[in-house]
C-alpha positions as CSV (number, residue, x, y, z in Angstrom):
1,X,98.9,80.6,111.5
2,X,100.7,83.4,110.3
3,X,100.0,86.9,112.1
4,X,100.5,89.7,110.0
5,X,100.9,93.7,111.5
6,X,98.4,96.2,109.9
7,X,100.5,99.6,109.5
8,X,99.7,102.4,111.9
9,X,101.4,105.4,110.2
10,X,103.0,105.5,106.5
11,X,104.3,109.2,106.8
12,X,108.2,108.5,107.6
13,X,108.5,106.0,104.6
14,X,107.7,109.1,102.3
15,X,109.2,112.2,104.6
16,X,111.8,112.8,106.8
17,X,110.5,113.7,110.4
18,X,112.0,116.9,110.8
19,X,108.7,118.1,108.2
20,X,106.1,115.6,109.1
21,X,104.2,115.9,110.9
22,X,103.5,119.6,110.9
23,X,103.8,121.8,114.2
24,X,103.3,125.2,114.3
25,X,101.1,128.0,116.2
26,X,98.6,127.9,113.5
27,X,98.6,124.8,111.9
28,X,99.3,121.5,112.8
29,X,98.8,118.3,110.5
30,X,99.3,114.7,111.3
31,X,98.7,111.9,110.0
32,X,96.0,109.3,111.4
33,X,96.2,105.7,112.1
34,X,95.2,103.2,110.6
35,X,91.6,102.4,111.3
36,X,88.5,100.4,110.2
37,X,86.5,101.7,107.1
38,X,83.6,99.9,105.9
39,X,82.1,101.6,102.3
40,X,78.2,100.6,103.3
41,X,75.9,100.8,100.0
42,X,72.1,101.0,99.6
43,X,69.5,102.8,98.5
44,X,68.7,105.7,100.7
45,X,64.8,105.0,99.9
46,X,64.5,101.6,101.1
47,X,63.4,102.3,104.5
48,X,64.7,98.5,105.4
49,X,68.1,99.3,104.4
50,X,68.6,102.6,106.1
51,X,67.0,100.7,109.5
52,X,69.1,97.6,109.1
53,X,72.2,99.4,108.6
54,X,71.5,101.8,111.3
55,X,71.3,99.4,113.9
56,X,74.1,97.5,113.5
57,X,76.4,100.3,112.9
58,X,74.6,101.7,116.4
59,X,74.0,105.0,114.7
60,X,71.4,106.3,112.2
61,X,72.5,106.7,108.6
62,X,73.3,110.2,108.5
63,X,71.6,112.7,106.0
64,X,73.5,114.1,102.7
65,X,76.3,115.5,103.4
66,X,76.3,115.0,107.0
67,X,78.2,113.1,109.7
68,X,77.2,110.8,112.9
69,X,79.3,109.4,115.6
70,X,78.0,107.1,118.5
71,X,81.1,105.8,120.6
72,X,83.7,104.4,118.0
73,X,81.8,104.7,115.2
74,X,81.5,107.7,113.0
75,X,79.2,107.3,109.6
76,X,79.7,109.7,106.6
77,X,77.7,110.5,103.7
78,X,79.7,109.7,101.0
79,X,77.5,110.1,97.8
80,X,73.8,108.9,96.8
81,X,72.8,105.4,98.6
82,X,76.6,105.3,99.7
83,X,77.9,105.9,103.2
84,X,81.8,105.4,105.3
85,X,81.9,104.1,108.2
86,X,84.9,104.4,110.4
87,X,85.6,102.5,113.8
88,X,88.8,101.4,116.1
89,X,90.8,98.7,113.6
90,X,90.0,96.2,116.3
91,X,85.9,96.3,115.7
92,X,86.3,96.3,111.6
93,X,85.2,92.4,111.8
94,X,82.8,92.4,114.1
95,X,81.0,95.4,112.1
96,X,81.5,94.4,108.7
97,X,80.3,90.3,109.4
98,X,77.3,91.7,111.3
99,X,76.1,94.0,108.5
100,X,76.8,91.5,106.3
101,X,74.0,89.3,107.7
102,X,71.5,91.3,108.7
103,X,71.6,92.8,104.8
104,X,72.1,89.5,103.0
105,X,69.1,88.9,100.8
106,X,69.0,92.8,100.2
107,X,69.5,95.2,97.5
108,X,73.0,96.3,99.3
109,X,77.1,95.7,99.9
110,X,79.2,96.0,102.7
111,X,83.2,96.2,101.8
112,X,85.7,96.5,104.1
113,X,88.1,99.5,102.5
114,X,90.3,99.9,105.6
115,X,93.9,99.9,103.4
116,X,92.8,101.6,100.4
117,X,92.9,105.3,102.7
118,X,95.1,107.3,104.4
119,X,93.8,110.1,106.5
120,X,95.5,113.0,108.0
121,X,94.0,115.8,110.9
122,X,94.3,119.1,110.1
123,X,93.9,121.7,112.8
124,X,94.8,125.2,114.4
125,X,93.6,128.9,113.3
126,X,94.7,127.9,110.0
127,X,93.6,125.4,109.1
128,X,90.4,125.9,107.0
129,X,92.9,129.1,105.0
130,X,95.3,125.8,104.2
131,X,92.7,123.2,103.0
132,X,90.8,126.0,100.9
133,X,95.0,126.4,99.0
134,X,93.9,122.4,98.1
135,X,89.9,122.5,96.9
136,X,87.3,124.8,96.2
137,X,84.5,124.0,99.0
138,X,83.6,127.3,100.5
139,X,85.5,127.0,104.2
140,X,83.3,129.5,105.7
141,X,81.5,127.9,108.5
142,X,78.2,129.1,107.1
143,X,79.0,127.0,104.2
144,X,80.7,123.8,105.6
145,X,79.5,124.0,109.5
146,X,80.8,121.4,111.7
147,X,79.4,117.7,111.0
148,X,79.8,117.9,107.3
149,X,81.6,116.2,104.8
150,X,82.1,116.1,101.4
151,X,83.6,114.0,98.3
152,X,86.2,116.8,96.7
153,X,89.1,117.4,94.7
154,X,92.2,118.2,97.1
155,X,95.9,118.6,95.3
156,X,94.0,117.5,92.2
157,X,93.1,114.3,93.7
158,X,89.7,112.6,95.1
159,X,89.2,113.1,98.3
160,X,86.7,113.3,101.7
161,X,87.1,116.2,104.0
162,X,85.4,116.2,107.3
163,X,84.6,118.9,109.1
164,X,84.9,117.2,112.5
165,X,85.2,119.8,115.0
166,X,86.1,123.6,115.5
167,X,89.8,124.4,113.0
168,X,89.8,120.8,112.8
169,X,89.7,118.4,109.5
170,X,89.7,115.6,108.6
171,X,91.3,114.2,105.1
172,X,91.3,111.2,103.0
173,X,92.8,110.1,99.8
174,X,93.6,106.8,98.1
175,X,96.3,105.4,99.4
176,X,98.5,104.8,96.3
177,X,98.7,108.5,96.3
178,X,100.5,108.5,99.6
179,X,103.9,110.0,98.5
180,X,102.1,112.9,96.4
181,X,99.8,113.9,99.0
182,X,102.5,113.7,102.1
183,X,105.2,116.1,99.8
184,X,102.3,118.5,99.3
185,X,101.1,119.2,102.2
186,X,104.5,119.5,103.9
187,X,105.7,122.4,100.6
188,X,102.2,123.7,101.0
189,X,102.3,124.2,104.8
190,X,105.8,126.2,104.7
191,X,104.6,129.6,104.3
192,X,102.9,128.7,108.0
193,X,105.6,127.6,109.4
194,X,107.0,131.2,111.0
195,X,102.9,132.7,111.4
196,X,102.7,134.0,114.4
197,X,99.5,132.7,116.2
């Protein structure tokens, strides 16, 4: 049986290193590994679904717009009777077949979406001032408080942001817009480069 390598990073087939990732006293951006993504769908009514999923994902589905995180799993909102889940790459399997068959026979899908997205972390003082330069979601905490998330527009494309912590982000876009994504942030990010903190 062949064994075949899942990619951790895709950043230095598209940059050079010397720009990515991004280092300096206000913002910082790199990109994340790869890890397990499950799209979860079902109808935020049935109160079967919402249980079922729930307890095999060890978390309850989270609310519109909203995040959860129990251990290595973290479950997003990601649009009416639609939800992410992410987990470490090495529990993808186990996740996906066990929701599989505790919803079989229901009005729901589990897919495993793990290569179709590439994510990057976006942190320091600026970091909310450089995301708002890519989408028009109001940064102010007020607005988009920690444990959020949202389906967007960043650079022009589709994306989910995650507010995940204090000046810290999370971003994903389709993968096949790797290249696009990794040369704008870096040309976006140069007027940071010599902020003083």
């Amino acid at each position: 049986m062949v064994k075949f390598n899942a990619r951790s990073t895709f950043s230095h087939e598209y940059v050079d290193k010397c720009v990515f990732p991004i280092q300096t006293s206000t913002l910082q951006i790199t990109e994340l590994p790869l890890s397990g993504i499950l799209r979860v769908q079902g109808r935020q009514s049935d109160a079967a679904f919402v249980s079922t999923a729930g307890e095999n994902l060890g978390v309850q589905l989270p609310a519109p717009s909203r995040t959860v995180s129990n251990g290595d799993v973290t479950v997003i909102w990601a649009g009416p009777n639609e939800y992410l889940c992410f987990c470490a790459l090495e529990n993808e399997a186990q996740y996906e077949n066990a929701l599989k068959s505790a919803l079989e026979g229901k009005f729901a899908a589990v897919t495993l979406v793990s290569d179709s997205r590439f994510g990057v972390r976006v942190s320091g003082s600026n970091a909310a001032a450089f995301i708002a330069q890519g989408c028009s979601i109001d940064m102010d905490t007020g607005s988009f408080p920690i444990g959020h998330a949202v389906t967007t527009r960043f650079a022009s494309l589709p994306a989910i942001l995650i507010h995940r912590a204090t000046r810290e982000y999370i971003l994903y876009v389709d993968i096949g817009y790797v290249e696009y994504i990794l040369k704008w942030l870096v040309a976006e990010s140069n007027e940071y480069r010599h902020v003083a903190a």
